[in-house]
N, C-alpha and C positions, 0 to 999 in steps of 0.2 A: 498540560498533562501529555505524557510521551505514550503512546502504545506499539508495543512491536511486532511487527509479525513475520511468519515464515510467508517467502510468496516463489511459486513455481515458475519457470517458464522464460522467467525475462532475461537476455542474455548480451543487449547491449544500449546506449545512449538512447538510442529510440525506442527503446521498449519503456525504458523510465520516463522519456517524453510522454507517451501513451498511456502510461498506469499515473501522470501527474494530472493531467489531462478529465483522467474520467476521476478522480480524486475531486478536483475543482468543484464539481459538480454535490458533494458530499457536506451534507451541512456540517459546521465546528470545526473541519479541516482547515490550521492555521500552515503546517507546513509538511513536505515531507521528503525524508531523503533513504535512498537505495542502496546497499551494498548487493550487488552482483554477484561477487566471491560467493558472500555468504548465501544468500538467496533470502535478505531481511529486507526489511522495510520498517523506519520508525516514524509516526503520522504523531504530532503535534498537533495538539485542541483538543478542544472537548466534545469527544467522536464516538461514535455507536461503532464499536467495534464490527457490530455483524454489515452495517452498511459499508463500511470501510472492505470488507472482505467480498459481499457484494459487486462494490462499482468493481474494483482491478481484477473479479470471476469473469465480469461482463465484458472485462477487455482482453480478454484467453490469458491472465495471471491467477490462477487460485492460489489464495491465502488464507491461513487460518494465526489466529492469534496466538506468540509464541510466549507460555508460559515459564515463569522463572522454576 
């Protein structure tokens, strides 16, 4: 299961190293990848969305989940 989200703040390779990072830690997180441009984030597994927005809050990216 894919969820995407809007996420603030992150602006290069090491900011996605550090928003995967504190990801790891997120139970059902199987994967996840960054678009920069856009300012997304799509988290593969089966994930609590508000935890997902949580861990990358707690590493200076607020996300909130981006609804179709």
């Amino acid at each position: 299961m894919e969820t995407c989200f809007y996420v603030q703040g992150m602006k290069c390779d090491g900011c996605i190293a550090k928003a995967r990072e504190a990801l790891a830690d997120v139970p059902g997180v199987q994967s996840a990848d960054f678009d920069l441009e856009a300012g997304t984030a799509v988290v593969t597994g089966d994930v609590d969305p508000q935890s997902v927005a949580q861990a990358l809050a707690g590493v200076g990216y607020p996300a909130v989940v981006k609804s179709d």
